[in-house]
C-alpha positions in Angstrom: 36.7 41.7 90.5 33.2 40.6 88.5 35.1 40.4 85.3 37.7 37.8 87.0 34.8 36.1 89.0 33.1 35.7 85.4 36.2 34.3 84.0 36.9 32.0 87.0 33.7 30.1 86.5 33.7 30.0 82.7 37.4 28.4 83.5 35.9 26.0 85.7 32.9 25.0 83.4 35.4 24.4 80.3 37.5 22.4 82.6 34.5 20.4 83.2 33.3 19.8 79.6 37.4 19.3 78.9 37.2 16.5 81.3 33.8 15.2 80.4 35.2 15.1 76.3 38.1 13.2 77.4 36.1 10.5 79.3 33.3 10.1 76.7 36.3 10.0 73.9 37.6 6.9 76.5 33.9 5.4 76.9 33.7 4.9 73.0 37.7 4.0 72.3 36.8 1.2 74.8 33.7 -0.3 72.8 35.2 0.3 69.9 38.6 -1.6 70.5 37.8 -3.7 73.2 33.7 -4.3 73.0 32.1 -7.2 73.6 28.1 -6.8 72.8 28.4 -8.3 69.9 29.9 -11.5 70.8 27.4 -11.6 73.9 24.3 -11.3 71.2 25.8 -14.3 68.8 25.6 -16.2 71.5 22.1 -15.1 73.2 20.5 -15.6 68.8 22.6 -18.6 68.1 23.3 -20.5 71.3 19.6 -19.3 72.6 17.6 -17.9 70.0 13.8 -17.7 70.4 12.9 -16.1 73.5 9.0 -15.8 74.4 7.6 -15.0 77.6 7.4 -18.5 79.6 9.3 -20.6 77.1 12.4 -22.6 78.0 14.8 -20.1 75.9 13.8 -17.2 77.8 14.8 -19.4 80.9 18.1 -20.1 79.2 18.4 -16.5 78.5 17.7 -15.6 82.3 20.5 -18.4 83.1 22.9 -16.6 80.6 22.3 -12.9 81.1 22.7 -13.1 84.8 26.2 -15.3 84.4 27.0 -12.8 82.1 26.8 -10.2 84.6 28.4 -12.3 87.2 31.4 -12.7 85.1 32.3 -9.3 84.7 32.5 -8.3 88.6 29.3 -6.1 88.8 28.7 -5.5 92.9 25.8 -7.3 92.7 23.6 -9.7 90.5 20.2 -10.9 91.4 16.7 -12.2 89.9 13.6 -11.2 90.5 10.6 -13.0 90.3 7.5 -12.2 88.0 4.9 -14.0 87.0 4.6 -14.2 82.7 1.9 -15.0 80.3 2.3 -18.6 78.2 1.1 -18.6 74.6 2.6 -21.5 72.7 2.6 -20.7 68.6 1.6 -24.7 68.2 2.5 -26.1 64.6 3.7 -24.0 61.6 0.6 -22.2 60.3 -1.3 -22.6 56.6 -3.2 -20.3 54.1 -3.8 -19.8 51.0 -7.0 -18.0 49.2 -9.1 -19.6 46.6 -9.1 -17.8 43.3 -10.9 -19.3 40.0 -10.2 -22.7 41.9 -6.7 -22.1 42.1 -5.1 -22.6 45.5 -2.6 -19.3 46.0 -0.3 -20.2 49.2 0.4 -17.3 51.4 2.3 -16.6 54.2 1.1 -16.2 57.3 1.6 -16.0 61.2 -0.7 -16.3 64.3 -0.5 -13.2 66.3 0.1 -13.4 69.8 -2.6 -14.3 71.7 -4.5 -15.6 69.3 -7.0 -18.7 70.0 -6.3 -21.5 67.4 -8.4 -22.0 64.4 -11.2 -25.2 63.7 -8.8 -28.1 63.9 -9.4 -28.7 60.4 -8.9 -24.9 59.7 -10.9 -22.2 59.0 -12.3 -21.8 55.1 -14.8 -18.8 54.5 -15.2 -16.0 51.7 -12.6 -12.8 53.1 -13.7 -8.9 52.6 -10.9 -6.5 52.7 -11.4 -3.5 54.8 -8.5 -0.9 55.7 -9.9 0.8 59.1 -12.5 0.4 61.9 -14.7 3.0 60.2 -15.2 0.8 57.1 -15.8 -2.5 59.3 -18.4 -0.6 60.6 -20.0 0.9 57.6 -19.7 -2.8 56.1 -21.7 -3.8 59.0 -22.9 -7.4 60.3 -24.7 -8.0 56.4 -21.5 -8.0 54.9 -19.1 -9.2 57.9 -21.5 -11.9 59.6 -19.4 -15.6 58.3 -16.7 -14.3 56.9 -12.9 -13.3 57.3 -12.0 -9.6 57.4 -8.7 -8.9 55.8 -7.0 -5.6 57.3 -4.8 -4.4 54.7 -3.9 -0.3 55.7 0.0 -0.3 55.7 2.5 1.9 57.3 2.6 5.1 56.3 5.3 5.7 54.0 5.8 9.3 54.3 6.1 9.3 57.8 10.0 9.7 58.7 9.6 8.6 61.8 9.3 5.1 61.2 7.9 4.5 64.6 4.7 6.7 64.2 4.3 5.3 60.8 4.1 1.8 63.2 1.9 3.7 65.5 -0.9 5.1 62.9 -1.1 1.2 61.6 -1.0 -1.1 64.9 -4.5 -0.9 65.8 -5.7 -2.9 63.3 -3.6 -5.7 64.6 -4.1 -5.1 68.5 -7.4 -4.7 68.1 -8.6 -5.8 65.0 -10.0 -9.3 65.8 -12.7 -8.3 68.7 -13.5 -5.2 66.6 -15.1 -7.7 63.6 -16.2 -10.3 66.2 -18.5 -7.5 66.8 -19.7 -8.1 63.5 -19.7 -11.6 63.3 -16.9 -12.3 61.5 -15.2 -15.4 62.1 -11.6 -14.6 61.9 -8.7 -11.7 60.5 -5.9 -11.6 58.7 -4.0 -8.2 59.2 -1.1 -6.8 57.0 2.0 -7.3 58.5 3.7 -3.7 60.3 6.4 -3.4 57.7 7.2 -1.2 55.1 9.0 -3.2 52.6 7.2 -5.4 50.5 8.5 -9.1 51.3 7.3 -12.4 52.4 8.2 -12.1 55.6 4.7 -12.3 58.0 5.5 -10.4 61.2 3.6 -11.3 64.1 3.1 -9.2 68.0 0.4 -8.5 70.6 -3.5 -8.7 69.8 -6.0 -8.5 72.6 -9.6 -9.2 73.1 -12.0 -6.8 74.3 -15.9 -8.1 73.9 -17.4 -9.3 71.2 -16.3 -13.0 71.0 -12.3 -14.6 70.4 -11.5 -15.3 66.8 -8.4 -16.2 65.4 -6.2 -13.4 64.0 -3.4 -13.7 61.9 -0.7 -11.5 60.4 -0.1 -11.9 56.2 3.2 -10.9 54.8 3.2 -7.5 52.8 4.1 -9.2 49.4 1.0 -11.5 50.3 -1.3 -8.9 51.5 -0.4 -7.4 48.0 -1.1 -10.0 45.8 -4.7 -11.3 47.7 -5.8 -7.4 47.7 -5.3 -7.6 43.9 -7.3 -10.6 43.2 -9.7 -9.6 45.7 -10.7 -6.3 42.7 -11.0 -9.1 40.3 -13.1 -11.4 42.1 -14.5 -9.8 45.2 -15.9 -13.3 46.5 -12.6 -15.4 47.1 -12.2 -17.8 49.8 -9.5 -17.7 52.3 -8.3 -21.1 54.1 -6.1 -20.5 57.2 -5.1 -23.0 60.1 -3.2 -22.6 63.0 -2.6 -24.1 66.7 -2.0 -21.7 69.0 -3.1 -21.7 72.2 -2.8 -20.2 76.0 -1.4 -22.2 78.6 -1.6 -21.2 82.4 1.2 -18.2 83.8 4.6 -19.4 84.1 7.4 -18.2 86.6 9.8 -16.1 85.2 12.7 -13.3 86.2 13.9 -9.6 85.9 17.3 -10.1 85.8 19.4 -6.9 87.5 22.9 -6.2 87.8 24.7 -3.3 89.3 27.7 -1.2 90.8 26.8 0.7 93.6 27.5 4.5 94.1 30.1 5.8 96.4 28.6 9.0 97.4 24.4 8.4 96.8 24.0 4.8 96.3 20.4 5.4 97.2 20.0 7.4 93.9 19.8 4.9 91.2 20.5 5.1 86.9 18.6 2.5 85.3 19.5 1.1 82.0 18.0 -2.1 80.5 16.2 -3.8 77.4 13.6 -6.6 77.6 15.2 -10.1 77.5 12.3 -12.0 75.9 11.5 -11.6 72.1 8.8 -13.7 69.7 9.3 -16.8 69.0 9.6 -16.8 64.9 13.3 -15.8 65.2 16.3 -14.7 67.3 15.0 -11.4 68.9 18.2 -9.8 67.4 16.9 -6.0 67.1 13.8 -6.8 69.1 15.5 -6.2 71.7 18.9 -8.6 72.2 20.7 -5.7 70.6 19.3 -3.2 73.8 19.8 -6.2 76.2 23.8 -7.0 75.2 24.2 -2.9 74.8 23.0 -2.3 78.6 25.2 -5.0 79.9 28.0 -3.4 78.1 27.6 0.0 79.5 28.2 -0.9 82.6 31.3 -3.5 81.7 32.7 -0.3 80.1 32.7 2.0 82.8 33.9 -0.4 85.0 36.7 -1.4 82.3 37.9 2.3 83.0 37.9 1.9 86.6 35.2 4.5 86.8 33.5 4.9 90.4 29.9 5.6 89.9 28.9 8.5 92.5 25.0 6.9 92.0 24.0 3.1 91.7 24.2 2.0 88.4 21.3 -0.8 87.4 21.4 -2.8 84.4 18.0 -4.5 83.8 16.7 -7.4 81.7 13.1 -7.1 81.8 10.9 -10.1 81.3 7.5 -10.1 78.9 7.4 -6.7 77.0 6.0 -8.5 73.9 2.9 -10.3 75.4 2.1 -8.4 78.5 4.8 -5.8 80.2 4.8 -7.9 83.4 8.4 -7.5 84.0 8.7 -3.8 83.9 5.1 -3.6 85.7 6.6 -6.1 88.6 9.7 -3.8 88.5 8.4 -0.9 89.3 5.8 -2.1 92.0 8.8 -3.6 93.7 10.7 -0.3 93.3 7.9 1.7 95.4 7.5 -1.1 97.8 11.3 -0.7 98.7 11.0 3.4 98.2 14.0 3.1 96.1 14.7 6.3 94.1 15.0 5.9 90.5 16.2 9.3 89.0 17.0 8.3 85.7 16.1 5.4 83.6 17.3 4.3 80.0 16.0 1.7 77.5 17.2 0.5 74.7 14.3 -1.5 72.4 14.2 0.3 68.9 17.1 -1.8 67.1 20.9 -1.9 67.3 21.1 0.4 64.3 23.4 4.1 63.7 23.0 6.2 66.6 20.9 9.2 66.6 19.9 10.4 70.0 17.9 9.9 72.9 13.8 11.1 73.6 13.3 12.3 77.2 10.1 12.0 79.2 10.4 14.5 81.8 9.6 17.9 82.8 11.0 21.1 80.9 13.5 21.9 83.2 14.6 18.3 83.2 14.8 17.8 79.0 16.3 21.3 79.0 18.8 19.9 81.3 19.9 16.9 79.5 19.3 18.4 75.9 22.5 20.4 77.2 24.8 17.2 76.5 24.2 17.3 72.6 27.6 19.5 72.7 29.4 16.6 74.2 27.1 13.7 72.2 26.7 15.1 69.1 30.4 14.7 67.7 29.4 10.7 68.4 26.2 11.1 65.8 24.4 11.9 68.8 21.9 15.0 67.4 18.5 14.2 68.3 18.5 14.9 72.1 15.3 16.0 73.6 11.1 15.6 74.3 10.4 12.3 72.8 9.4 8.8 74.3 11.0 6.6 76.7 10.6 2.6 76.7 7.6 0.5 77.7 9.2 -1.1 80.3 10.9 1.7 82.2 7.5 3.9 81.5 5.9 2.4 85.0 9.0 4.1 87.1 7.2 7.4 85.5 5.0 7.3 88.3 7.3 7.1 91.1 9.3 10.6 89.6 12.0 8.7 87.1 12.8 10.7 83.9 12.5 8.5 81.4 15.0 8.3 78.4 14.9 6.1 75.3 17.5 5.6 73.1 17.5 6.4 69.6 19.4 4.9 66.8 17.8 5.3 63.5 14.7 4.0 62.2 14.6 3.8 58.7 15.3 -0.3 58.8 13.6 -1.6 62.1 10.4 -2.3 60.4 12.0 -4.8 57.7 13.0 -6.9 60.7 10.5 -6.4 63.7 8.7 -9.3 65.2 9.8 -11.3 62.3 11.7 -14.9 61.3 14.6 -12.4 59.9 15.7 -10.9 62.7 18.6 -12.6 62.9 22.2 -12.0 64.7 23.3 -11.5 60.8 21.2 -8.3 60.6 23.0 -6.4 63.1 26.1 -4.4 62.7 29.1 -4.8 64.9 29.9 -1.0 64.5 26.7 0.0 64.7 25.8 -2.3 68.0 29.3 -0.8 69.6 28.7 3.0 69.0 24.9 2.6 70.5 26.7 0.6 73.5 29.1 3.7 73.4 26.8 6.3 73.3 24.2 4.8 76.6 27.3 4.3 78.6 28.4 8.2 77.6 24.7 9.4 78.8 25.4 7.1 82.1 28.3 9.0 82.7 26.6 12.1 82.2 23.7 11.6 84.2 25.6 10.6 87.4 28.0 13.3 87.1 24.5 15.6 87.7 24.4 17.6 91.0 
């Protein structure tokens, strides 16, 4: 009687994964005939493009996104309001460094947030450091007048790409109050990439005491070359100017979609990318791939006449880049209703090959969903378990939500974040479709879940 009680539920559980194969083999033929993410993120670069935080193409984007949504039947589409930051970039920027009385252009971009230079620019010698420790040992004798040049790159052994990112970024968030302290008058900070190019990729700086000087980022190839005339002649002079400024808070929107579950609608999946990106290019990677690859996971499922036992929520947050209002607004509003968020995807680290998904969440929780690489891993789908989830959806950590980010691999993000390349030309239809694929897949997963 044990042995056939033993083979009864062992039956039962293979039906189940049977079942579960078959659907997730449907989910991806779907995408990968019939998928339309691409198309949606040609027209969000090309027909949109640019997409900052209070501009009028992230307006245009919240008017598309949310017709988008409309058109495909979801159960219900609706904004909601947040309140964004407003920096404009002003007029394209200048530099170049002073060498032997040679002019050497560079190139250049003002990060974000970033007060404008003199109107007339900004000319002073420049001193190369490569962390905060040096700055300080440097002190106000050497810094007081003068620019401070942050040139410590990504680290290149790091597979990870992203940690490479994170052991580099603080000289850019940070790096402009830290050698105001000093009394330097501005910084230029190598750009977070790890291919040499000319390419100057701007994002976030913040100001924390010690006075507001202008920061800019320099390309890699550029950051190259002025290091290297900086050994010969340690007492160049670096011109930049640039026009950027701060303009009050503008109104803005969340934009939410979703189909409602027929058995615990009050249980909600979240799944989502930030609709805003900088304004040097098209936000491609960064993040209309994760934006056009949400909406698609739920216009697949419903393709397939799936019935969703929990709500299914597609998000377009608002502001990631310059200030995380959006997901911060989303989550407050989710506690003031007492909704229940159980699960919540994001997809914001490029539209590239597949790899797997990081999980914020308890043990029992990863150790539940690190049980799906069986099903997900014939899809390229190995990396499945403790890892990081999204800015936007980390607020909902608070109210319980396990957290899930999406993973497709790294090795090429860099080349393109926060940069004018980041173009609807540098993502891959295939590779857009099987990421679409594989968050609709973990959807299905999830809300199958006792």
């Amino acid at each position: 009687m044990k042995k056939l009680l033993l083979f009864l539920l062992f039956s039962v559980s293979a039906l189940g994964q049977n079942l579960d194969s078959i659907f997730i083999k449907n989910i991806y033929n779907e995408t990968l005939v019939n998928g339309q993410s691409y198309e949606n993120l040609r027209f969000l670069c090309k027909n949109i493009g640019p997409r900052l935080s209070g501009s009028f193409g992230a307006q245009k984007a919240v008017d598309y996104t949310k017709k988008l949504m409309e058109s495909y039947g979801f159960d219900k589409v609706f904004l909601q309001e947040v309140m964004v930051p407003n920096w404009v970039r002003g007029a394209k920027e200048e530099a170049y460094f002073v060498d032997n009385g040679k002019k050497n252009k560079v190139a250049i971009a003002a990060l974000g947030g970033s007060v404008a230079t003199p109107k007339n620019g900004l000319l002073a010698e420049i001193i190369e450091v490569r962390n905060f420790k040096e700055l300080k040992e440097l002190g106000v004798n050497e810094i007081k007048g003068k620019v401070v040049f942050y040139n410590r790159p990504m680290d290149p052994t790091k597979i990870n790409t992203f940690e490479a990112y994170g052991g580099a970024v603080d000289q850019r968030g940070g790096g402009a109050s830290q050698a105001a302290q000093f009394g330097a008058i501005g910084v230029i900070v190598r750009s977070m990439n790890l291919r040499e190019d000319d390419f100057p990729h701007t994002g976030s700086m913040r100001y924390s005491g010690g006075g507001m000087i202008p920061g800019a980022a320099i390309s890699t190839k550029s950051a190259n070359r002025l290091s290297a005339s900086l050994k010969n002649n340690p007492k160049l002079k670096f011109f930049f100017k640039q026009n950027c400024e701060t303009l009050a808070d503008a109104p803005s929107h969340n934009v939410i979609g979703e189909i409602l579950g027929s058995e615990k609608p009050d249980e909600i999946i979240g799944v989502g990318g930030h609709l805003d990106s900088w304004d040097l290019a098209e936000g491609a990677h960064d993040d209309g791939t994760g934006c056009m690859q949400s909406i698609e996971a739920l216009r697949i499922l419903k393709a397939l006449g799936y019935k969703p036992k929990r709500t299914i929520r597609v998000v377009m947050f608002m502001n990631e880049e310059n200030g995380l209002k959006g997901g911060t607004a989303y989550a407050d509003e989710a506690v003031k209703k007492n909704e229940k968020h159980v699960y919540a995807i994001e997809s914001d680290s490029g539209g590239f090959t597949p790899r797997g998904f990081g999980i914020v969440g308890n043990e029992e929780q990863i150790n539940q969903l690190t049980s799906f690489r069986n099903l997900l891993s014939p899809y390229g789908l190995h990396e499945i378990g403790k890892g990081s989830g999204g800015a936007d959806i980390g607020p909902l950590a608070k109210t319980g939500t396990v957290i899930i980010g999406f993973k497709p691999d790294s090795q090429r993000y860099f080349d393109y974040h926060h940069a004018s390349n980041d173009t609807f030309e540098s993502v891959n239809k295939r590779e857009l479709d099987l990421g679409a694929g594989s968050m609709a897949s973990l959807v299905y997963l999830l809300d199958n879940l006792n």
